[in-house]
N, C-alpha and C positions, 0 to 999 in steps of 0.2 A: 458650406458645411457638407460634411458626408452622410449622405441617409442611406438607408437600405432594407432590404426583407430577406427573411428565412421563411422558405420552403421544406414543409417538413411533411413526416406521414404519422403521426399521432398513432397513438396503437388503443382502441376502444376499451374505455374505463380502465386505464392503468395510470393512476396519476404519475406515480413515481418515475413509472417509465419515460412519459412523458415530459415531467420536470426534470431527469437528467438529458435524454437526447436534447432539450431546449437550452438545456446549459454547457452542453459541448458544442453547438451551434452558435451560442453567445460568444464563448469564447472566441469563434473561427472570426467573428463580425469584428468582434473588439481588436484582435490582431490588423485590422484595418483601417482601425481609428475613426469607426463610424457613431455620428453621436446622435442620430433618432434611425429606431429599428423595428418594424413592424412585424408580429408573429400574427399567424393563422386565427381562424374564429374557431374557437373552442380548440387550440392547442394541446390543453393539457385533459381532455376528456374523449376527444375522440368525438362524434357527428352521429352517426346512424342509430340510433338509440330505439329500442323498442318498444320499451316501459316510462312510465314516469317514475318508477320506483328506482329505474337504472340511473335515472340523472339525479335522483333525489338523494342518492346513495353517496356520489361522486361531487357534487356541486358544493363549491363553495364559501363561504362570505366573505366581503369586501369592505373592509383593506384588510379584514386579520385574517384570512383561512391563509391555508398553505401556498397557496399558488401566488396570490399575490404578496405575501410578502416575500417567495422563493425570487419574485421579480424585481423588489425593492434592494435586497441583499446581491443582486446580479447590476441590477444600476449604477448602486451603489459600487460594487469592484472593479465594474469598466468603464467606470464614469461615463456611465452613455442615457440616454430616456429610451426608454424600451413603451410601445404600445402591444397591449395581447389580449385577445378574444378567448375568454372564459366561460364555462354555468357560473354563473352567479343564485345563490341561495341565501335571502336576507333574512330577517331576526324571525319574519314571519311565517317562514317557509315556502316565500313564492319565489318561481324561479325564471331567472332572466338569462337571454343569451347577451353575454352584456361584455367590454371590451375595458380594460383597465391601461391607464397610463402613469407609468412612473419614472422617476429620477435620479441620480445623484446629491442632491440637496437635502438638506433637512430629513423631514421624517422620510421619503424616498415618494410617498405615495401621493398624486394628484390631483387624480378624478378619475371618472368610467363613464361607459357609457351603455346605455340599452336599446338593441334591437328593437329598433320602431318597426321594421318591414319585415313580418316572420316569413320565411317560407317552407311550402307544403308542410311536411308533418311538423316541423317546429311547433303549429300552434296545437298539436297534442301536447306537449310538454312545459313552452316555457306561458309566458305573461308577454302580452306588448310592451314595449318597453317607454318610461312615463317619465322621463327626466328631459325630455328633448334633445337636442343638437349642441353642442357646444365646443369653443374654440379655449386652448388652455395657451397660452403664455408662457413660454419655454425658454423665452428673453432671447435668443437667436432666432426665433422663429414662432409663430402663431399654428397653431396645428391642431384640425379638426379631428372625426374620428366617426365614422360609419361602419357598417357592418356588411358585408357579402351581399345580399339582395337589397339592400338600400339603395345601390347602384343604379337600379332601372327604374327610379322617382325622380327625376330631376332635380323636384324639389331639397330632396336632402342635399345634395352636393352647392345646391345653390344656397341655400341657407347657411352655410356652413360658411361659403365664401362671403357673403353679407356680411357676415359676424365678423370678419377678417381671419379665416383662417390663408395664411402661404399653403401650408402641404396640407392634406385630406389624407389621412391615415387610412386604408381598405382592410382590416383581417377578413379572410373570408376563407368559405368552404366549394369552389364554384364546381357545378355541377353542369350547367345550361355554358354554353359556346360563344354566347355572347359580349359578355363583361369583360374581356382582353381584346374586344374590338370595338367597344364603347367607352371605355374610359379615356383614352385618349380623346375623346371628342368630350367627354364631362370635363378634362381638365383645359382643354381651349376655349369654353363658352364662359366657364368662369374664372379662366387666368390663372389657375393654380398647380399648384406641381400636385400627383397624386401618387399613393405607394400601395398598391395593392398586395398581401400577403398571402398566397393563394395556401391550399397543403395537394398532397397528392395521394396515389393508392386505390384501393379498391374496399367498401365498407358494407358488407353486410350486402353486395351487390350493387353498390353505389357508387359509381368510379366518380374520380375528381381528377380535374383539368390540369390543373398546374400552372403555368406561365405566369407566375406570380410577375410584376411590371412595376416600373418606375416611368410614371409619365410626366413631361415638362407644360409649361402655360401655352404652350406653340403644337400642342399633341403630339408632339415626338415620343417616340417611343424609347427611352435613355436606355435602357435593358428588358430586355424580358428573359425566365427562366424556362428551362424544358418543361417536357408536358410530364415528366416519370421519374424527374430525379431529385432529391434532397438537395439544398443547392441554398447558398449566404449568398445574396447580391447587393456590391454597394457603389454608389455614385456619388459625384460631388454636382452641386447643386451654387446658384447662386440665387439666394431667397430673394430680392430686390426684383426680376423676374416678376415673381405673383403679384407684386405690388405694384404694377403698370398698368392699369386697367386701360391703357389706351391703343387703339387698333389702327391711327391715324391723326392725323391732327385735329382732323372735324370730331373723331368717334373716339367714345369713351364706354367699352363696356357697363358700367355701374350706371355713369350719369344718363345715358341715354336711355335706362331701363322707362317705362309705362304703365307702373303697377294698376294706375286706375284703369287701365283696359284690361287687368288680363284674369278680374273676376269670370265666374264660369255664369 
C-alpha cells in the first residue's frame, strides 16, 4: 500500500486558511494513489497559542465541527484514510490536542485520539488526554496514532505495537532535534513502519523542524522531507513487514518480552 505525509506551515487561527491549503495538499497525495496520509498536530489551527481564549475561539468538536468533517468529505473523494491533528473542543468545553482518523466508507469518520504527553505550554491550554492509545482496523492495515512528544515515552509506541498496530501514525509539531533521529529506532524495537507528519515555519518565535519521515520495521529511513519546505511524501510499503516480530530463529521481538521484570 501507499502511505504518506504532508508537510505544511499552518497559518495561526485561520481555519479556513488552513482547511484549503490542506486540501490542495490532498489533492497533490491523492494524484499518487496514496491510501493512508498523515497531517500535522493541530494543522488546521496553528501551535503557538497565547491565550486559552485563542484555542477556545478556534477549536473544535469531534466528528461534527468543521475540520473534521472537511476531512471525512476529502476521504471520501480520494478514497484514501486521512489521520490529522486538531483542538479538539467537546460538549463540555474542555480542550484536547487530539488527532482524528477517517475514511472512505460509510459515515467517513473512525476515531481520535488525545494527547496523553502534553508539552511545555500545551498544558496552559489543553486537558491530558484520557482515551488512551488505540489501534483502528483499516482492513489493509492496523494503524495506531500518537501525537509529536509522545514519541520520547517509549511506552506509547510500544503499546500501540501490543495492540497490533503495522504503521504508528506521528502528526506533530516538533520543535526539539531529536524525534527524526529517534524514530527510526522507535520503529525497529517494535517492528513497525512509522509516519511522522512534521509542519514547518516560524510561530510566534517558535521555529519548527520539518523532516517530516517515513520509517520501515528495519529503521530505514524510506523518506525524509526538508527542514523549510511544504512538501506531499509517499512511499509504498509492504505491511507484512510489521507483522514479523522475528529477529532470528531463536528471537522473537514480542515472545521474548519479561514484563514481570520490568516493574519499577
Amino acid at each position: 500500500m501507499k502511505v504518506g505525509f504532508i508537510q505544511m506551515k499552518p497559518k495561526l487561527l485561520d481555519l479556513d486558511a488552513n482547511l484549503s491549503k490542506a486540501e490542495k495538499l490532498l489533492k497533490e497525495a491523492a494524484k499518487q494513489n496514496v491510501k493512508l496520509i498523515v497531517l500535522p498536530e493541530l494543522f488546521d489551527t496553528g501551535y503557538n497559542f497565547e491565550t486559552k481564549d485563542e484555542v477556545m475561539e478556534i477549536a473544535q468538536q469531534i466528528p461534527d465541527g468543521e475540520t473534521t468533517q472537511f476531512l471525512v468529505e476529502q476521504a471520501k473523494e480520494h478514497e484514501m484514510f486521512i489521520v490529522a491533528g486538531t483542538a479538539e473542543k467537546d460538549e463540555k468545553g474542555k480542550l484536547y490536542n487530539s488527532a482524528v482518523m477517517v475514511g472512505p466508507l460509510g459515515g467517513g469518520y473512525i476515531g481520535k485520539y488525545r494527547k496523553i504527553h502534553l508539552f511545555y505550554r500545551e498544558k496552559l491550554f489543553f486537558e491530558p488526554g484520557n482515551l488512551g492509545f488505540h489501534v483502528f482496523n483499516i482492513g489493509i492495515a492496523k494503524v495506531g496514532i500518537m501525537i509529536c512528544f509522545d514519541w520520547i515515552f517509549p511506552e506509547a509506541m510500544r503499546t500501540l505495537a501490543l495492540k497490533g498496530a503495522d504503521i504508528v501514525t506521528h502528526p506533530a509539531n516538533l520543535v526539539l532535534p531529536y524525534a527524526p533521529r529517534a524514530m527510526p529506532i522507535r520503529s525497529l524495537e517494535n517492528r513497525v513502519f512509522s509516519i511522522t507528519a512534521n509542519r514547518i515555519g516560524e510561530e510566534r518565535g517558535l521555529r519548527f523542524i520539518g523532516m517530516s519521515q517515513i520509517n520501515s520495521p528495519k529503521a530505514e529511513i524510506l523518506l525524509r522531507a526538508s527542514e523549510d519546505k511544504e512538501e506531499v511524501g509517499v512511499v509504498e510499503i509492504n505491511v507484512e513487514e510489521a507483522r514479523n516480530k522475528k529477529l532470528n530463529e531463536f528471537n522473537d521481538l514480542f515472545k521474548d518480552r519479561r514484563p514481570e521484570y520490568y516493574a519499577p
